[in-house]
N, C-alpha and C positions, 0 to 999 in steps of 0.2 A: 506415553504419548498416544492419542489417537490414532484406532485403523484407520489412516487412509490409504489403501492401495499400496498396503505396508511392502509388498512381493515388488515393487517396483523402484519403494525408497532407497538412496545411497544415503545411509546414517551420519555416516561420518562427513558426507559433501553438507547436510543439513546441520550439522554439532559446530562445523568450524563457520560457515554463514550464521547464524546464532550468534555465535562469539562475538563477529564483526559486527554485527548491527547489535545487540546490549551494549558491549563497549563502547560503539560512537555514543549511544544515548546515555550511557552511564557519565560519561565527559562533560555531560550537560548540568550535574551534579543537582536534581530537581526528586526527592523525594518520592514523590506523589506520582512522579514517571514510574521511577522504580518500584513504586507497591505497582501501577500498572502491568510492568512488566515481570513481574513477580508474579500477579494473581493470573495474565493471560497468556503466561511465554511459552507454556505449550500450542494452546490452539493458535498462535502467531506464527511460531516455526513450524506449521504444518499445516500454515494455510495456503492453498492456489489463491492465482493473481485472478483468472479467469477460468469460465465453466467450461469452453471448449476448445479441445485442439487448434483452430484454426483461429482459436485468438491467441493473447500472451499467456506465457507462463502459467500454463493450463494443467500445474503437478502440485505436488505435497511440497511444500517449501519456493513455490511461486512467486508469492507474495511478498518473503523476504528478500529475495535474489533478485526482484524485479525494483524494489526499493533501493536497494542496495548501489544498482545500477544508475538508477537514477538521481541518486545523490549523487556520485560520483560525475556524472556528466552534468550535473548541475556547479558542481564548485568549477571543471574546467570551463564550463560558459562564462561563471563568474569572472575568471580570470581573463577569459578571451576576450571578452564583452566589457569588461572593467566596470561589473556595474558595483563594486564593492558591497556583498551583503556581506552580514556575518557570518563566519560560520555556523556556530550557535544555529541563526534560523534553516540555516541551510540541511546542517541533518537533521533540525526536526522538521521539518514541514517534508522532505526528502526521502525521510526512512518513515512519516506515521502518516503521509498524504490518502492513505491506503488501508489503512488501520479499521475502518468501517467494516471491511469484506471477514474479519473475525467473528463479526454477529453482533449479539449482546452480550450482559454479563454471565448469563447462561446458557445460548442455545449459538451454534453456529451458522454463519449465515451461508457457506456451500455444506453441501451433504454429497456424499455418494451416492450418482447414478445406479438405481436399481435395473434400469434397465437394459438389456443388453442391444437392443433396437437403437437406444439413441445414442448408445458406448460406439455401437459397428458401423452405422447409418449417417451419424451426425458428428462424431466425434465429441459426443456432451458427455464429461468424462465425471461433472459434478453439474446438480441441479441446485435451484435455493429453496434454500429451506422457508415452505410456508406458513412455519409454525412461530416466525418474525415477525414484530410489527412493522410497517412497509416506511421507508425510510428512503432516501438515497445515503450512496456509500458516504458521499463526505460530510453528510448530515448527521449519521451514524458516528462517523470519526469525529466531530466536534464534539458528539454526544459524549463519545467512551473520555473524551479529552477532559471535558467539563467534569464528567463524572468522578473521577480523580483527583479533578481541583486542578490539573495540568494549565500553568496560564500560557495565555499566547498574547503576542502581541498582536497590535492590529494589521499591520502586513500577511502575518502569517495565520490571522483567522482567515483571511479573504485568502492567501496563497492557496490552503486547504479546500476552502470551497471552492474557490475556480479551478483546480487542477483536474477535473474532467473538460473542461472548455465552455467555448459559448454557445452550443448546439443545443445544452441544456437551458430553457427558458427561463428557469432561475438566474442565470448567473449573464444573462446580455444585459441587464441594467448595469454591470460593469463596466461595460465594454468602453474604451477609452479614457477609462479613472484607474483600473489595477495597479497595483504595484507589481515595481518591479521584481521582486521575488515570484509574484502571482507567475509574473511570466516567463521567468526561468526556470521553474517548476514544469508549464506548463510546454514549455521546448522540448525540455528535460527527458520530462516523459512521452511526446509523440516521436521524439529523438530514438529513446529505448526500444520504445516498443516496435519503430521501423526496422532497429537493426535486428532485433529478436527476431520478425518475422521473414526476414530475409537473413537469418543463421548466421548474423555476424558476430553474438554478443558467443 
């Protein structure tokens, strides 16, 4: 596995989260996922959600644990909400909405803060690597998906791209046509991330 701030990893909290998110997408029984996650299931389980402390899931195994979470409040919405997706769409879009923040096929998209100024000062615990071509994350995630051959249907192309929201200028020509999945994703996750930031999860 990559150094990331290895002195601070719990291995084994990162081995059994692993588990849980391959196995959900393993259920999905799609091939072209699994060479995915074959070829990137290191730099996945040891990707942060976010570069700095005072955002989410700002550690080495972030990204998974922040997905993780968020599929899971996304099927009890389903349920509460009755808006019947599938499962199927539900952990994928759920567990790869995020999938972009790994980089490309070779280079990662956080690196470790070199600097100790913006570690103690800012709490920027990981900077982006700008040795990336300049993307947004879900545009990146459609990438790595495409890349693969990973299909998606068309709810859950558009779940994908709208799951940062409509703040992003791309994605307001939606506004008012999304699907429903777009927006139990997109609950989902400002759901997660409320409760992360206020220590509930």
């Amino acid at each position: 596995m990559e150094d990331m701030m290895s002195t601070d990893i719990d291995f084994e909290e990162l081995q059994a989260r692993w588990e849980q998110y391959e196995g959900l997408l393993k259920r999905l029984n799609d091939d072209n996922l699994n060479k995915l996650l074959s070829d990137l299931g290191e730099r996945i389980v040891m990707c942060p959600a976010s570069s700095r402390t005072d955002q989410y899931s700002c550690f080495a195994g972030g990204m998974v644990q922040h997905s993780l979470q968020v599929t899971s409040t996304m099927r009890s919405l389903d349920k509460a909400l009755e808006t019947n997706q599938s499962t199927a769409s539900i952990i994928k879009v759920g567990l790869l909405h995020d999938l972009g923040k790994v980089g490309d096929l070779n280079k990662r998209y956080f690196v470790e803060q070199d600097s100790s100024w913006h570690r103690e000062k800012l709490g920027q615990m990981y900077k982006y690597n700008e040795n990336l071509n300049k993307m947004s994350v879900s545009h990146r995630t459609l990438w790595l998906l495409q890349n693969y051959g990973v299909t998606l249907t068309n709810d859950e192309w558009l779940a994908i791209q709208l799951a940062s929201g409509f703040h992003f200028e791309e994605n307001r020509f939606y506004v008012g046509h999304e699907p429903s999945l777009a927006l139990l994703l997109q609950q989902a996750k400002a759901a997660t991330i409320h409760k992360e930031k206020n220590n509930e999860v």
